[in-house]
C-alpha positions in Angstrom: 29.7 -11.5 4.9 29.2 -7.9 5.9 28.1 -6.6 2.4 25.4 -9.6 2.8 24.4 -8.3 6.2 23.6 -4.9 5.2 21.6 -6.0 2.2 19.8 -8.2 5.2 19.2 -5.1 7.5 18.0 -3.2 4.3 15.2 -5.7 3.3 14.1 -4.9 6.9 14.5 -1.2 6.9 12.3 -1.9 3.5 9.7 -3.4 4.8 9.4 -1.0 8.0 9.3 1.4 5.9 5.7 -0.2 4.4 4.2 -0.5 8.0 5.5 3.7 8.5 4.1 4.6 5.8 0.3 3.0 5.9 0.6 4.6 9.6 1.4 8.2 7.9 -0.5 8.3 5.6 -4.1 7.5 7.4 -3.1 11.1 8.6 -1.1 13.0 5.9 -2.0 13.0 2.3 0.1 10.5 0.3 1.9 13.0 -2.0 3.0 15.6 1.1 4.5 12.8 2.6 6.5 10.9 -0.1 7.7 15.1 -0.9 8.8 16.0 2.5 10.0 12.7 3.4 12.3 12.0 0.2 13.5 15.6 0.0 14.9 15.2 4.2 15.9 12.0 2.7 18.3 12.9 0.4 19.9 15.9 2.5 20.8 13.2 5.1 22.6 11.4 2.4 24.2 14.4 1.1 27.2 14.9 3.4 28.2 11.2 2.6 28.8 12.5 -1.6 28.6 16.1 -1.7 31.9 16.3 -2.5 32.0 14.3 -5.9 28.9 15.7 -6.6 30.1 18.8 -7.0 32.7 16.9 -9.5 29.7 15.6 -11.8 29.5 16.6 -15.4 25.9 18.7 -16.3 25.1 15.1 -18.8 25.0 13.0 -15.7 22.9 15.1 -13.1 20.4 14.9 -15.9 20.9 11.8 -16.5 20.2 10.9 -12.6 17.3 13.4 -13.1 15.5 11.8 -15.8 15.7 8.2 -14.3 14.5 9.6 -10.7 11.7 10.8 -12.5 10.2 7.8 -13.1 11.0 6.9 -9.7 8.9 9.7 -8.4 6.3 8.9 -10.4 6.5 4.7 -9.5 6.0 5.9 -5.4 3.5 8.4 -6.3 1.3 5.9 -7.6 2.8 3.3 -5.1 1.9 5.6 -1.9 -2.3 5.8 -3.1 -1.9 2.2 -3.3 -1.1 2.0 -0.3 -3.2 4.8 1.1 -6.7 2.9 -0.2 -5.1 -0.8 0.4 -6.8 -3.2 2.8 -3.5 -5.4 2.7 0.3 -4.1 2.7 1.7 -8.1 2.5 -0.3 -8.0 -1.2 0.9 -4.7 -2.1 4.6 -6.1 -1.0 4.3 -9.2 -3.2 2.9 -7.3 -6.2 5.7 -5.2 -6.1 8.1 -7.4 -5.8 7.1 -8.3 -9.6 9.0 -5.3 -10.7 11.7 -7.7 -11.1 10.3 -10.0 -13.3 8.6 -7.0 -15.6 12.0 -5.4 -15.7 13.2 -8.3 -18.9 10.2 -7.4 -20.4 10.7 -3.5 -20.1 14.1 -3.7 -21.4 13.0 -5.9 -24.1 10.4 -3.2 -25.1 13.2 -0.3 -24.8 16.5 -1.3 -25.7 15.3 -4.7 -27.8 17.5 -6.7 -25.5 15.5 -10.0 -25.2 14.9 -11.5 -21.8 16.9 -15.1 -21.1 15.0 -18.6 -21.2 14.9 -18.1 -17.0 12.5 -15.3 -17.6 9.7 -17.6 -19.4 10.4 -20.2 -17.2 9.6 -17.9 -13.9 6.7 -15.7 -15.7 4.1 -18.3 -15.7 4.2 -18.8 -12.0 4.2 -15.2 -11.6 0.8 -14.9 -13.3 0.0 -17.8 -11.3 1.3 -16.3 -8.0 -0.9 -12.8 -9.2 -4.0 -14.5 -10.0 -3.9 -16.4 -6.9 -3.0 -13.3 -4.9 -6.0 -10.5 -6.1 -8.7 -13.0 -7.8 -10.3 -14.0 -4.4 -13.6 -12.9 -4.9 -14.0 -13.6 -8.8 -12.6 -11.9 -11.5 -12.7 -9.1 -9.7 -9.4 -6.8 -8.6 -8.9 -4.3 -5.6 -8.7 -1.1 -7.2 -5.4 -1.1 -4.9 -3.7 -3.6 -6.5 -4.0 -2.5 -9.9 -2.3 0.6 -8.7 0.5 -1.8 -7.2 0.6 -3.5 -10.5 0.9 0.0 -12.2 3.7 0.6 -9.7 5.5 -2.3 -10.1 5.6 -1.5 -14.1 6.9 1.9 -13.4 9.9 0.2 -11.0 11.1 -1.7 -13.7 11.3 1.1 -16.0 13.3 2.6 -13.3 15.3 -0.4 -12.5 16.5 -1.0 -16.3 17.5 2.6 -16.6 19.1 2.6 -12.9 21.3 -0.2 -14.9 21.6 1.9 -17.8 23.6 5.2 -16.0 25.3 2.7 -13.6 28.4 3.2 -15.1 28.2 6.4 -15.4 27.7 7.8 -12.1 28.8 6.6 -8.9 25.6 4.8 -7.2 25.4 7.2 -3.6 25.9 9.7 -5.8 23.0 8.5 -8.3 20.9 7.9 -4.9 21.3 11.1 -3.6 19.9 13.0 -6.8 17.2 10.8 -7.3 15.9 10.5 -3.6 15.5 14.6 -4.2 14.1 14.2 -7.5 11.3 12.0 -5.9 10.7 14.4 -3.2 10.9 17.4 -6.1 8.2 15.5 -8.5 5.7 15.1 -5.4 6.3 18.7 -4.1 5.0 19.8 -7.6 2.3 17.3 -7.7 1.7 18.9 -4.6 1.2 22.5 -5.5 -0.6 21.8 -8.5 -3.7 19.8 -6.7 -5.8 20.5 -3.5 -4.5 18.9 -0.2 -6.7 17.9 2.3 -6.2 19.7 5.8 -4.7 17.4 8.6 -3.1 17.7 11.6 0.3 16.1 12.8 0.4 14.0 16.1 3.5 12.8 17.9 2.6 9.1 17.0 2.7 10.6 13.2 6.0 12.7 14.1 7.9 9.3 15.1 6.5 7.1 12.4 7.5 9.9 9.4 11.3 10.4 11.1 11.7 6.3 11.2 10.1 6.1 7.3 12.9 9.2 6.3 16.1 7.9 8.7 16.0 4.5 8.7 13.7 2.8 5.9 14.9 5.7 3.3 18.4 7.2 3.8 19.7 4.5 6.2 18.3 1.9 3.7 19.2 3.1 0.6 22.9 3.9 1.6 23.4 0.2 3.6 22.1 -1.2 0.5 24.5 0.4 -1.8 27.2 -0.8 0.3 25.9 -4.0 0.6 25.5 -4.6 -3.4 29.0 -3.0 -3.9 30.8 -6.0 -1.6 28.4 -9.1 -2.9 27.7 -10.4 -6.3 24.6 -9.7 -8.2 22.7 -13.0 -7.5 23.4 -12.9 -4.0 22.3 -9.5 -3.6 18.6 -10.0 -5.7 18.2 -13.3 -3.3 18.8 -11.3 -0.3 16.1 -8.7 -1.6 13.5 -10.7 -2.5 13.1 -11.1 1.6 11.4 -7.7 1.5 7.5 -9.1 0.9 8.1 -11.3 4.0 9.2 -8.9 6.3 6.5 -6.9 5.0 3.6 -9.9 5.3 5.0 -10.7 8.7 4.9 -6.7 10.4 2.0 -6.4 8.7 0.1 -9.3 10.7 2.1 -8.2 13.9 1.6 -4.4 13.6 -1.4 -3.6 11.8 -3.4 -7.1 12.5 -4.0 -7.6 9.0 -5.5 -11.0 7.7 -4.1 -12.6 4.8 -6.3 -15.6 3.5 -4.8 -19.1 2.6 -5.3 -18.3 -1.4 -3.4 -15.1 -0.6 -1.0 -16.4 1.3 -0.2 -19.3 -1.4 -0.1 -16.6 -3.8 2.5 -14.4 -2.4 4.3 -17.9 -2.0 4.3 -18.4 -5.7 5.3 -15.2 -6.6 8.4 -15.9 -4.1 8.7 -18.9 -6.1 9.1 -17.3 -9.1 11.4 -14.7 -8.5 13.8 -17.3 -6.8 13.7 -19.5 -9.6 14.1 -16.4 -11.9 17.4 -15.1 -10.3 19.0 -18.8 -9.7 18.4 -19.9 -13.6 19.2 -16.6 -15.0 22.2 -16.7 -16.5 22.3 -13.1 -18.6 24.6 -13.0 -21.6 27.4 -10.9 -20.8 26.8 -9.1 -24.1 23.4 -8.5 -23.4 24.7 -6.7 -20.1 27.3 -4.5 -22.2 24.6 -3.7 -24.4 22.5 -2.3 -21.8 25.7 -0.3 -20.4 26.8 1.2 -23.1 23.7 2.9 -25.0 
């Protein structure tokens, strides 16, 4: 019961940390703040696993390297989505898809093939997608493609996040890669042309809750949580995030979300709760993914 709690709290730290960040960045460039703020991130997490970090072989911080990497390179797309976006709830739901792309990316990198629940849930995905951006035509927010673009770099992180798992403790995993984000952006940072802006208390208080709470506090209650409930009850609990996010997004930032919209995001729900209650993965497949 508490490890489902915490998962609970996180989905909410999650999508606060949406509503922070569309605040921060209308101020601060997009890649400044994703630097700054993962880089505080991790050194707030670091006296919880300093101490078996310093026990980690040289193959496994590299290992934890290489997959935050791609994480870096997921937010710093995902923060311009958000930074041009008209609608966080859409951005939430599109990214949300990462776990329904993530059979697909595995399929395409370790040639493990998704299970029958993944085809059953991936048309009404597509469904939930089309319904979501296609308001006006066959036309797409430039936005959303970046959120789609995103979500595909997620699941590349999520199926090698599965892939070190058991090799290196998960807060310990966190820790390294919450710096390697903040490390990619820094250098994206110094190698482009930042736009001068000024900081404001209002900005001050919205950056510490996105860092505290929706990254280190997050991150660490949800590694807890997934350590004390099984797998299935841990991705239902998750897929809350897009809700929270519709619902503070209509309450904090008075966005509108038309009925199409809204019944896309709904299908997209749909799907990914279908998705985790019919799939059923091999447990060979799972060892397979493990052990390469």
């Amino acid at each position: 019961m508490r490890g489902a709690l915490y998962l609970f709290i996180a989905t909410l730290l999650a999508a606060l940390g949406w509503i922070a960040s569309k605040i921060v960045v209308m101020e601060v460039p997009g890649e400044m703040f994703i630097a700054t703020r993962f880089i505080l991130a991790s050194l707030v997490l670091l006296p919880f696993c300093y101490q078996s970090l310093w026990r980690l072989r040289a193959k496994q911080i590299l290992l934890a390297c290489g997959v935050g990497v791609f994480l870096g390179l997921a937010l710093l797309v995902w923060v311009h989505a958000v930074t041009i976006s008209q609608s966080l709830s859409e951005g939430a739901f599109i990214m949300s898809l990462a776990m329904i792309i993530a059979p697909m990316t595995a399929w395409l990198l370790f040639k493990i093939k998704p299970n029958r629940a993944f085809w059953f849930a991936l048309p009404m995905s597509i469904t939930g997608m089309m319904l979501l951006t296609l308001t006006n035509g066959w036309q797409i927010d430039e936005s959303q493609w970046y959120f789609l673009l995103a979500s595909a770099l997620l699941s590349v992180h999520f199926v090698l996040n599965k892939r070190i798992s058991a090799k290196i403790k998960p807060l310990d995993s966190i820790c390294i890669q919450l710096f390697i984000v903040g490390l990619v952006s820094a250098i994206y940072v110094a190698m482009t042309v930042q736009a001068p802006f000024e900081l404001s208390s209002n900005i001050l208080i919205w950056f510490v809750v996105s860092t505290i709470a929706a990254t280190s506090l997050r991150y660490l209650l949800q590694t807890l949580g997934q350590y004390s409930v099984n797998m299935e009850t841990a991705a239902l609990i998750m897929i809350l995030e897009p809700i929270w996010t519709m619902m503070l997004s209509f309450s904090v930032l008075g966005e509108n979300l038309e009925p199409q919209k809204l019944i896309g995001g709904s299908v997209i729900f749909l799907s990914l709760f279908m998705y985790i209650k019919l799939s059923k993965r091999p447990v060979s497949d799972v060892t397979q993914l493990s052990s390469k």
